[in-house]
C-alpha positions as CSV (number, residue, x, y, z in Angstrom):
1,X,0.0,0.0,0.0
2,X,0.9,3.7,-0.3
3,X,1.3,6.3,1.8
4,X,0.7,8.9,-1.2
5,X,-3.2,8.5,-0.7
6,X,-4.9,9.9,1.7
7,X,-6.5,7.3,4.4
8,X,-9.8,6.6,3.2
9,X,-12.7,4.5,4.3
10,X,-15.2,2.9,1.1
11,X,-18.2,2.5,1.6
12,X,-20.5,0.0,-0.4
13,X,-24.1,0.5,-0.8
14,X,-25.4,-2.7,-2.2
15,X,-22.1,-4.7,-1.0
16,X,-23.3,-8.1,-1.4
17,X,-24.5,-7.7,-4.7
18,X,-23.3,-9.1,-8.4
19,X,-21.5,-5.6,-9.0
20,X,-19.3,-5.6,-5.9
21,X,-18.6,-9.2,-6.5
22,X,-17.8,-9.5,-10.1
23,X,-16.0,-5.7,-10.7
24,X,-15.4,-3.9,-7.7
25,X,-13.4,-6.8,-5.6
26,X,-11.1,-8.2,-8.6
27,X,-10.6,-4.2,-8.8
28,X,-9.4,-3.8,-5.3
29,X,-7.5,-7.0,-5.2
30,X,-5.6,-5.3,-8.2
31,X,-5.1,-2.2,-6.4
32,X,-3.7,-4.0,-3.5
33,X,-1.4,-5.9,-6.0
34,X,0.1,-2.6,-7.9
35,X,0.6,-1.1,-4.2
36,X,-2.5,1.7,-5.7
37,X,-4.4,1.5,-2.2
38,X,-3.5,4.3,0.7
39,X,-1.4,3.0,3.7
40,X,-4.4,3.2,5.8
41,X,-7.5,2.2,3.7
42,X,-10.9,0.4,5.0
43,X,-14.0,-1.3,3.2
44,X,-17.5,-0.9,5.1
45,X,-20.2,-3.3,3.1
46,X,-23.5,-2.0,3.6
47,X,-26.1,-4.2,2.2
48,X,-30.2,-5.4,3.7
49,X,-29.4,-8.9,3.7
50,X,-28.7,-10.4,6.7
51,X,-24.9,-11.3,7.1
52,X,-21.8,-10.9,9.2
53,X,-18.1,-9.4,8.2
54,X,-16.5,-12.8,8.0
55,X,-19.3,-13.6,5.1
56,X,-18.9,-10.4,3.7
57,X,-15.0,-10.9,3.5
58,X,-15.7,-14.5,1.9
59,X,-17.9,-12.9,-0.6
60,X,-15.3,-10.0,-1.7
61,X,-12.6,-12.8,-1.4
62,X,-14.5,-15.0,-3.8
63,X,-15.4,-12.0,-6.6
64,X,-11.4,-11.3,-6.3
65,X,-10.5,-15.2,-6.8
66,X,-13.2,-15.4,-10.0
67,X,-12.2,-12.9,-11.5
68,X,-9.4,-11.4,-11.2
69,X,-6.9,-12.0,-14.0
70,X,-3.6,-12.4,-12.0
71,X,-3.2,-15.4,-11.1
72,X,-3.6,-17.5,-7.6
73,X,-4.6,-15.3,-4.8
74,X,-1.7,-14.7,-2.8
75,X,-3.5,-15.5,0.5
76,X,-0.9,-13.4,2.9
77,X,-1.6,-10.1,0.7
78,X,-5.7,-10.7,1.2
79,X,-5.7,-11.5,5.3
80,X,-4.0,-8.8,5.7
81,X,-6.6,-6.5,3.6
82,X,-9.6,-8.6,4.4
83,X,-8.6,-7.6,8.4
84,X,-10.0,-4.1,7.5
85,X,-13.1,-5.4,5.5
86,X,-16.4,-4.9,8.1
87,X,-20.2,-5.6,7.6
88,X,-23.1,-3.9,8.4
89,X,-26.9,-5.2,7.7
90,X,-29.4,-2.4,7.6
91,X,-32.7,-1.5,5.9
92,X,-31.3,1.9,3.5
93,X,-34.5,3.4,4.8
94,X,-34.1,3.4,8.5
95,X,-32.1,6.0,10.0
96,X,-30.4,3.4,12.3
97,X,-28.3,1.7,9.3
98,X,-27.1,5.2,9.1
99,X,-26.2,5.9,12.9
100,X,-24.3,2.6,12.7
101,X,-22.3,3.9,9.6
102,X,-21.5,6.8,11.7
103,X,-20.1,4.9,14.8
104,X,-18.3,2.7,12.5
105,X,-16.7,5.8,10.3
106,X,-15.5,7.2,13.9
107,X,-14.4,3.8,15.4
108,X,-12.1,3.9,12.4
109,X,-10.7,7.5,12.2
110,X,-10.2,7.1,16.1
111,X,-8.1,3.6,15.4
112,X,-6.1,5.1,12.8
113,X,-5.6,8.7,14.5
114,X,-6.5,10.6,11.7
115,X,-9.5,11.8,9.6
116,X,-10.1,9.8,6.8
117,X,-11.8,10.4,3.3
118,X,-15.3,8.7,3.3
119,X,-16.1,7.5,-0.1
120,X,-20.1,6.6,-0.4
121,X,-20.2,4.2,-4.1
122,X,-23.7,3.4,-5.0
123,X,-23.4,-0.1,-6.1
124,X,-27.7,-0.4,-6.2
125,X,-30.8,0.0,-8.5
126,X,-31.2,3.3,-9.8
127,X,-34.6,3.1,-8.0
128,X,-33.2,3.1,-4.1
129,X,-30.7,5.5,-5.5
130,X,-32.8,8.8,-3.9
131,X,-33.6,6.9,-0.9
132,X,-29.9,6.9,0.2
133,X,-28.6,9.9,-1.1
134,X,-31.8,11.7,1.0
135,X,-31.1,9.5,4.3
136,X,-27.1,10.4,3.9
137,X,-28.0,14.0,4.0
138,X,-30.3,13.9,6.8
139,X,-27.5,11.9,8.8
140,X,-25.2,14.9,8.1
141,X,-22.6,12.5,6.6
142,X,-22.1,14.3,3.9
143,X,-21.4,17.7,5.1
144,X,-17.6,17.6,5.0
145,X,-17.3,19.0,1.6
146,X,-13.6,18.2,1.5
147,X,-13.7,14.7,2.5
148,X,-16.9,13.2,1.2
149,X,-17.1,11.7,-2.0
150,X,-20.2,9.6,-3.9
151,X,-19.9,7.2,-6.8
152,X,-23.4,7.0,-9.0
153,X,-23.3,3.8,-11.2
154,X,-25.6,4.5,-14.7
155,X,-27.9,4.9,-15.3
156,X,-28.4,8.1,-15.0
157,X,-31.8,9.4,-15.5
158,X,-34.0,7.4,-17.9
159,X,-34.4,10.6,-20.4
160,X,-33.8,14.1,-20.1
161,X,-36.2,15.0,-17.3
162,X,-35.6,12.0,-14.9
163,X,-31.9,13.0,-15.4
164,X,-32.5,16.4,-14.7
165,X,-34.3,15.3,-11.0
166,X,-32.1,13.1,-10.6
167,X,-28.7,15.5,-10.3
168,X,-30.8,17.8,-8.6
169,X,-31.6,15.5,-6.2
170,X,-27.5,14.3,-5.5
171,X,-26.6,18.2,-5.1
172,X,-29.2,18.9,-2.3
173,X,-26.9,16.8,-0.7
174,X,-23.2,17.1,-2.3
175,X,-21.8,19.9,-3.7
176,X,-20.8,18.9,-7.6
177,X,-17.1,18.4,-7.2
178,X,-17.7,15.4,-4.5
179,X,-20.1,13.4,-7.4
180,X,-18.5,10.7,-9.2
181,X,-21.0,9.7,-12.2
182,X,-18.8,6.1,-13.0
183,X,-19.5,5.0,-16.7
184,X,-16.9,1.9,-17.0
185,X,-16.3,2.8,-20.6
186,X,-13.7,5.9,-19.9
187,X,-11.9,3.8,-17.9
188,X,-10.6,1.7,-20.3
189,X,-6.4,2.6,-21.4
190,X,-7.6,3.0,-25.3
191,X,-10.3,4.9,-24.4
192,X,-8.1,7.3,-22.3
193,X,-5.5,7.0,-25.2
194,X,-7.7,8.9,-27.7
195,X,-6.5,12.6,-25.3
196,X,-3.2,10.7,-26.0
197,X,-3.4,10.2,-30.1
198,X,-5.0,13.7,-30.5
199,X,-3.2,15.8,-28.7
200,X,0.5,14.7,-28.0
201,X,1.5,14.0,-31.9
202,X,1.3,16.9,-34.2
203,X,0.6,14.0,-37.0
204,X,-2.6,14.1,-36.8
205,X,-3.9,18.1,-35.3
206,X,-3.8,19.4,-38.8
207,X,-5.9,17.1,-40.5
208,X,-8.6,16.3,-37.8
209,X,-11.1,18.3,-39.6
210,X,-14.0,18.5,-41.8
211,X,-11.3,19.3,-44.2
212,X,-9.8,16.3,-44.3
213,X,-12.1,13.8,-42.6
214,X,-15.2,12.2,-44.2
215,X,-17.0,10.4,-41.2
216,X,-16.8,8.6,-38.5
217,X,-18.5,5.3,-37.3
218,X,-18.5,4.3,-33.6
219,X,-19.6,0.2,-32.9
220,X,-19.8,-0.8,-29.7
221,X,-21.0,-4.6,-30.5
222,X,-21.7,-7.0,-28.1
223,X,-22.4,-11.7,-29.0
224,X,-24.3,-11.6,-25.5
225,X,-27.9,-11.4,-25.2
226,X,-29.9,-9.4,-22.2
227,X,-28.6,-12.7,-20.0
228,X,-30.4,-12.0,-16.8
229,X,-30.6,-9.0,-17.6
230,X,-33.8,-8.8,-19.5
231,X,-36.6,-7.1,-16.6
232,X,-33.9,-4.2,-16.7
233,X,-33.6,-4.2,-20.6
234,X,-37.6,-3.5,-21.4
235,X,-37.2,-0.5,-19.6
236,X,-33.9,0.6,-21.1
237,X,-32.9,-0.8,-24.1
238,X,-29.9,-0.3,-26.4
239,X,-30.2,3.7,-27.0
240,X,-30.3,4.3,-23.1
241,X,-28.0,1.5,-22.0
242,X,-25.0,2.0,-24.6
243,X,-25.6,5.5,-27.1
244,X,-26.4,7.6,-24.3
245,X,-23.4,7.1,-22.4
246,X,-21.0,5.0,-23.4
247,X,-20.9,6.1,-27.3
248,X,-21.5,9.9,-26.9
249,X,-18.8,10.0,-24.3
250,X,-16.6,8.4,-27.0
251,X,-17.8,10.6,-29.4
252,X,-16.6,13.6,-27.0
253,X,-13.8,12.7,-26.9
254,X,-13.1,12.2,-30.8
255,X,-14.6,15.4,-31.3
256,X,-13.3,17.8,-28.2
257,X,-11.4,20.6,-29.4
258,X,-7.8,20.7,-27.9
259,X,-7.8,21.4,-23.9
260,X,-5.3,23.6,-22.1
261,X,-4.2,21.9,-19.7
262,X,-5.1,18.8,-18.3
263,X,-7.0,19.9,-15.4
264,X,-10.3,17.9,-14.9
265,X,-12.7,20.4,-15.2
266,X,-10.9,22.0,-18.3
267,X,-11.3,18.7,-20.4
268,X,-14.8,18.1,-19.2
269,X,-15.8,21.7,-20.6
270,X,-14.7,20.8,-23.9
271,X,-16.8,17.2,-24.2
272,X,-19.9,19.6,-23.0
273,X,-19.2,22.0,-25.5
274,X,-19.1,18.8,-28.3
275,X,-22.6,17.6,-26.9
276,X,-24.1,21.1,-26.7
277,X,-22.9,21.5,-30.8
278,X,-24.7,18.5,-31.9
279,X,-27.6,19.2,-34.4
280,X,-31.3,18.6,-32.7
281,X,-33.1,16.6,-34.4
282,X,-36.7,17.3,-35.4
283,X,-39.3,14.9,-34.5
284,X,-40.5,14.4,-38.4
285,X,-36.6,13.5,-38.9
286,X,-36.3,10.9,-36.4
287,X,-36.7,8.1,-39.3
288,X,-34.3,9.4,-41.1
289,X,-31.4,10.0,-38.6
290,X,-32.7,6.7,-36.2
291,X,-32.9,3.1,-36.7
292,X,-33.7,0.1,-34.3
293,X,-33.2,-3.5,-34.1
294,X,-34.3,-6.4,-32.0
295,X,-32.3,-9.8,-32.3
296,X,-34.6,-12.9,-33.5
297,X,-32.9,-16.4,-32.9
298,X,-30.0,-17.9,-34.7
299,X,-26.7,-19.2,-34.9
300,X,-23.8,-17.7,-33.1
301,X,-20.3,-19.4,-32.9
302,X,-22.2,-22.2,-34.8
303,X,-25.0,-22.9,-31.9
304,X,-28.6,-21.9,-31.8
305,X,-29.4,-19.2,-29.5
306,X,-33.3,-17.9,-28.7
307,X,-34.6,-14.3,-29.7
308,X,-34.7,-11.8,-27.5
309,X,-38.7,-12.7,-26.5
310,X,-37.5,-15.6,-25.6
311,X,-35.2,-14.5,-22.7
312,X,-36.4,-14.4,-19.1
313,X,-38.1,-11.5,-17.9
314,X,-38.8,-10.4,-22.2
315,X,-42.7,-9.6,-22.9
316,X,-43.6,-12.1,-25.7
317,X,-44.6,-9.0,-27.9
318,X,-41.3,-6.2,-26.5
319,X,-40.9,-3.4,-28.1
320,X,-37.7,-3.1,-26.6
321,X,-34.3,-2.3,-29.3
322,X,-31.0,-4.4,-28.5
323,X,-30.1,-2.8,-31.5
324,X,-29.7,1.3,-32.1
325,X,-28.1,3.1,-34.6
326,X,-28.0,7.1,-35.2
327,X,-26.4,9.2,-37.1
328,X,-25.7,12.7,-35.8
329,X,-23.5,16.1,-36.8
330,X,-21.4,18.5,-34.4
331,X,-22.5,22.1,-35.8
332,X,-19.0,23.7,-35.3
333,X,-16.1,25.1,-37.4
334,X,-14.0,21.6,-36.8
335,X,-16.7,19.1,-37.4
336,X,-19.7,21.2,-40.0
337,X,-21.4,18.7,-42.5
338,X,-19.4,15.7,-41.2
339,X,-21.4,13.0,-40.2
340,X,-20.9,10.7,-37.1
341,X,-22.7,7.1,-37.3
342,X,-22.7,5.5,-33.8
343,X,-24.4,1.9,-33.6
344,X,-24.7,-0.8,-31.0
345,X,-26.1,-3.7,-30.8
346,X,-26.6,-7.2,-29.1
347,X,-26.1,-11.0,-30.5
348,X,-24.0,-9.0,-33.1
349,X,-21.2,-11.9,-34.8
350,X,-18.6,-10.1,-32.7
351,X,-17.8,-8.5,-29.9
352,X,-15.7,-5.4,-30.8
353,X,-15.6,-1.6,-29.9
354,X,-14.0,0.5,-31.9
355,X,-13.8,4.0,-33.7
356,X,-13.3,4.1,-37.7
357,X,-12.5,7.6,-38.9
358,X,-12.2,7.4,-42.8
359,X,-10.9,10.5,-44.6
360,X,-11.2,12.1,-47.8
361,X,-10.2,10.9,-50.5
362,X,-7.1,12.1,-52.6
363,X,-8.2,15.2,-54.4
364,X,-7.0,14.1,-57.7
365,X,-6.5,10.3,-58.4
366,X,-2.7,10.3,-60.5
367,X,-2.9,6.6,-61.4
368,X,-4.6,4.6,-64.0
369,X,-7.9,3.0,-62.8
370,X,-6.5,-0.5,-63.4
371,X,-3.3,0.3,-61.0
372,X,-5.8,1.7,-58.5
373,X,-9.0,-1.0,-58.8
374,X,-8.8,-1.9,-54.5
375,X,-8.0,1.5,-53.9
376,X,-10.0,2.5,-51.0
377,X,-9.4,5.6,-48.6
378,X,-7.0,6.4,-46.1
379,X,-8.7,5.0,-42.7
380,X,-8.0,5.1,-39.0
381,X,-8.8,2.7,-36.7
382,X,-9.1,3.0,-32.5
383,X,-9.8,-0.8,-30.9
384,X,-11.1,-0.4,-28.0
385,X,-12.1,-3.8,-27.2
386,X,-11.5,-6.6,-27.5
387,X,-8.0,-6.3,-29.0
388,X,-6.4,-2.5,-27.7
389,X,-4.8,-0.8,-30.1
390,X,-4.7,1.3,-33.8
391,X,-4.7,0.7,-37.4
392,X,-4.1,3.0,-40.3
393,X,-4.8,1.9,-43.3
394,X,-2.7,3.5,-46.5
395,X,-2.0,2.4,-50.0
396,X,0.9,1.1,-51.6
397,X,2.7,-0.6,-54.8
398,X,2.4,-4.0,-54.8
399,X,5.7,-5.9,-55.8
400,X,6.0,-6.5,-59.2
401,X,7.1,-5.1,-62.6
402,X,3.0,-3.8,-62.9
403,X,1.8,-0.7,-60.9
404,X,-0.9,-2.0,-58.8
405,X,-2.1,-0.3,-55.6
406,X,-3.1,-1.6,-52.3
407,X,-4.6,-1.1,-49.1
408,X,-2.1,-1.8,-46.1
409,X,-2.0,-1.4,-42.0
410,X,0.0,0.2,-40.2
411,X,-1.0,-1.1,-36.5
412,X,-0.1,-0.7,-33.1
413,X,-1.2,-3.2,-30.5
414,X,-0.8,-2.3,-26.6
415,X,0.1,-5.7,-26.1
416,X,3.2,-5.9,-28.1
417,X,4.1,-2.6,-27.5
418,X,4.4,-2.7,-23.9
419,X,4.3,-5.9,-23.0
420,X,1.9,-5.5,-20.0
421,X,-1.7,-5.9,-19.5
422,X,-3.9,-3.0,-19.2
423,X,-5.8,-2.1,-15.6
424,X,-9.2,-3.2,-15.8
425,X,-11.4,-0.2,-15.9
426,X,-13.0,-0.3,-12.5
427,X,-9.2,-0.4,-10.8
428,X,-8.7,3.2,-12.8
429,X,-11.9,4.9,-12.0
430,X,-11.6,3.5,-8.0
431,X,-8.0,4.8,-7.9
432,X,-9.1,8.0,-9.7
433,X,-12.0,8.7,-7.0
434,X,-9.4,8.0,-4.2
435,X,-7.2,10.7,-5.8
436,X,-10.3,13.1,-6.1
437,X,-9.2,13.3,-9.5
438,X,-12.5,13.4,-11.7
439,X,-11.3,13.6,-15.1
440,X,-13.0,10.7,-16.3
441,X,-16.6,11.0,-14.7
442,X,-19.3,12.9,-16.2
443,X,-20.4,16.3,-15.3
444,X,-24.3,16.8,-14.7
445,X,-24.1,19.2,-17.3
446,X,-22.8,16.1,-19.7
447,X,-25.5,13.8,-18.7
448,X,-28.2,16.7,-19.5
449,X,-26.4,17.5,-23.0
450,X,-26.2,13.7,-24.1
451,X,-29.9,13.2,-23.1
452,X,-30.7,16.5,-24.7
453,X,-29.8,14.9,-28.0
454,X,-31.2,11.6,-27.7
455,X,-34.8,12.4,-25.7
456,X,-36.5,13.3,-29.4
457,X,-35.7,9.7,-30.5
458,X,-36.6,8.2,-27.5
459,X,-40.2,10.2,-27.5
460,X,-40.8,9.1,-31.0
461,X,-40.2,5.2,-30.2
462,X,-42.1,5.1,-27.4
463,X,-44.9,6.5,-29.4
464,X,-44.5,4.1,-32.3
465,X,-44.5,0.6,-31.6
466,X,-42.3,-0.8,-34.2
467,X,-44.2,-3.6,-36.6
468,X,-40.9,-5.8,-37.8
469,X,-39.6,-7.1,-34.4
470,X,-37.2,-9.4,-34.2
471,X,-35.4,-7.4,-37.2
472,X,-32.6,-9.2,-37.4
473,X,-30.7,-13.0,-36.7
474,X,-28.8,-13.2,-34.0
475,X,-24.7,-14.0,-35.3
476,X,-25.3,-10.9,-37.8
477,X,-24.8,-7.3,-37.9
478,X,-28.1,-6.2,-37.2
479,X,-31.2,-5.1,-39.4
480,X,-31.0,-3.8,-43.1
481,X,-32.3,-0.5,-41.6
482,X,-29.2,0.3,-40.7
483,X,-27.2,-0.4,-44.0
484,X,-29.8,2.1,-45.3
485,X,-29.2,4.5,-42.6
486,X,-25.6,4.9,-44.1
487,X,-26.1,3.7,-47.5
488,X,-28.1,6.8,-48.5
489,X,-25.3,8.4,-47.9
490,X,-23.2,6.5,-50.0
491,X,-21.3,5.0,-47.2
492,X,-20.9,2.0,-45.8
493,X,-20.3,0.1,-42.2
494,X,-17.0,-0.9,-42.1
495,X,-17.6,-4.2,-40.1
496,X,-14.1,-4.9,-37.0
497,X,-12.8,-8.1,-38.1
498,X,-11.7,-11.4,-35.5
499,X,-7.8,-10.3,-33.8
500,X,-6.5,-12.9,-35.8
501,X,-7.7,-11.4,-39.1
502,X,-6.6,-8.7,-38.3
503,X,-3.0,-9.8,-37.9
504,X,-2.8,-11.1,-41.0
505,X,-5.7,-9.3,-43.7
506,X,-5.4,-5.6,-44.1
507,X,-8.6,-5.6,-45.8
508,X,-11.7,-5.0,-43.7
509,X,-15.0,-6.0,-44.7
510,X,-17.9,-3.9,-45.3
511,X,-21.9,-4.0,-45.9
């Protein structure tokens, strides 16, 4: 552990839950590991079901053993963290649950001699969200503005007016600097690496422009289904759950305009002013600038797998997309009449997330059309997941007396590069909150912007049930709205292809 931190005390709302177990213990083992976690540091689980520290320690002991990726669990290293692990059953509406928090936040501070920084994180259902936040005001826990932090997992808000109550009801309580709005996604290394590629190589500044770009596509596809997720998914769907915050975020990011220093709030003011630039779209232009999906059965990885009415907790006639694609414009000097296509989508063939940024073509094409027949343009490619790194594609002479062109990559793998594996995205954001460093949560202000764009869309689907669900089969790339979504504009997706194509084909396939 280091002494570099200040002491701090977590406390988990919702502590025996899948969340704590599956992402927030492997992400705490790993911060123990790297030495991330302050010399004095504490985990309070705070959950209704009945149970005592020593379960509570099994429980974070067996999320850290599942899945973390590093190997056997090096049994000293945890007894000696799971000695400061405590357990405390409580009903999040009585005031008691609190007063106990309190007498164990003091026991603590008084054991180590110092004040400590108490960090609340929400792991719950947005729905018992308010009741906390309102009982840790009225318990006056939050009132020490310096030392007082809370993490809200998404989602946030359920469209633009729900998100709108929803941050006013967190800064009755907390002041906006202590709210940490955690969305996973800007947590991951390439994700982070996009400030990097922008703005630390002059290479690409210049030409990161309407100028010289022609679009960009964002996928964010997933092979899962809802899983046992599906009563949460008929209220969501795939424009709340992924576009809203995940994609736009990404989108921000690709589209910020250079910040001037790297101070938190700095680089948040630029992703709002991206979100506040997008184009409104009319209601009558919804069809044209929306598409949605809903996965039928089929064959992924060669076996059968159910439609989405088929999952548990899925109405036999849903309504709900697991498929959304938009296509959206930043109304700014950078960015005019350049058109962003964001899509995501479940039981797609793979999982990948990545950016494509295609530029213009050449403004005058030298060669002879039969040197330049697979001539395609100059393309840049941000893997996000599951493979991290970039390609660019270019053209070249092939070898040979004959002057043919082709496409080839010039790629860059994080993997081989540095020869490490990346933090998981959870250990970055934790150890971010512990630094009070917010760079990479969202801003109430963001949440409002993204859901300012998106809440026309939403209004006009759930106005219009749609009459061709399930739209697509599940191993595909979704419904052939969506090739007509880009195809009109005489585009086309540029599908990721599997790592080990990638290796090997510089070619990429597209619809």
């Amino acid at each position: 552990m280091t002494s570099a931190m200040e002491p701090t005390i977590l406390v988990i709302f919702g502590s025996m839950g899948d969340l704590t177990w599956r992402k927030l213990a492997p992400a705490l083992y790993n911060l123990l590991l790297a030495h991330q976690l302050p010399e004095h540091f504490a985990v309070i689980g705070l959950d209704m079901k009945d149970g005592s520290s020593d379960e509570f320690r099994l429980r974070l002991r067996d999320g850290a053993n599942s899945f973390c990726e590093c190997g056997p669990m090096d049994e000293k290293t945890w007894n000696s963290f799971s000695s400061n692990q405590t357990y405390l059953s409580g009903d999040f509406a009585d005031p008691a649950t609190y007063t106990a928090l309190k007498r164990q936040l003091d026991a603590r501070e008084k054991e180590w001699g110092i004040p400590a920084n108490h960090i609340f994180y929400l792991a719950i259902p947005p729905a018992i969200v308010e009741t906390i936040v309102q009982k840790i005001g009225e318990a006056q826990l939050a009132a020490d503005r310096q030392h007082v932090r809370i993490v809200v997992e998404k989602p946030f808000g359920h469209d633009l007016a729900s998100a709108v109550a929803l941050n006013g009801l967190l800064t009755a309580v907390f002041e906006e600097r202590q709210i940490y709005r955690i969305d996973h996604y800007l947590g991951k290394e390439t994700v982070q690496n996009i400030l990097a590629l922008r703005f630390a190589n002059a290479l690409f500044e210049p030409v990161w422009n309407q100028r010289y770009i022609d679009h960009v596509q964002i996928t964010v596809a997933e092979q899962v289904g809802v899983e046992h997720r599906g009563a949460y998914y008929e209220h969501a769907g795939a424009l709340r759950d992924m576009i809203q915050n995940h994609l736009m975020q990404i989108l921000a990011l690709i589209a910020m305009e250079p910040m001037v220093s790297f101070d938190a709030d700095e680089i948040r003011n630029k992703k709002v002013d991206v979100l506040r630039a997008i184009r409104p779209i009319p209601p009558d232009q919804v069809q044209e600038l929306a598409v949605r999906g809903q996965y039928g059965a089929g064959l992924l990885e060669g076996q059968d797998v159910p439609a989405y009415r088929s999952e548990p907790g899925v109405a036999g006639d849903s309504s709900a997309e697991t498929f959304a694609a938009v296509k959206l414009f930043v109304d700014n000097w950078r960015w005019q009449g350049v058109p962003f296509y964001l899509r995501t989508g479940k039981r797609m063939e793979l999982k990948a997330s990545e950016v494509m940024i295609q530029f213009q073509p050449v403004p005058h094409q030298s060669f002879p059309k039969a040197a330049a027949l697979a001539w395609q343009p100059n393309r840049l490619a941000i893997h996000i997941q599951p493979q991290e790194g970039l390609r660019l594609s270019l053209q070249a002479k092939q070898p040979g007396s004959s002057l043919h062109l082709s496409p080839v990559d010039l790629h860059f793998s994080y993997q081989e590069a540095f020869q490490s594996k990346s933090p998981e995205a959870y250990e970055t954001l934790l150890a971010d909150v512990m630094l009070g460093d917010a760079t990479l949560f969202m801003r109430a202000d963001q949440v409002e912007a993204s859901w300012s764009v998106l809440d026309p869309i939403l209004q006009s689907w759930g106005s219009q049930k749609p009459a061709d669900f399930p739209n697509y089969p599940s191993g595909t790339w979704g419904p052939e709205v969506a090739d007509r979504l880009i195809a009109k504009d005489g585009r086309s997706w540029l599908q990721p292809v599997p790592k080990a194509d990638a290796q090997g084909d510089p070619s990429r396939k597209s619809t």
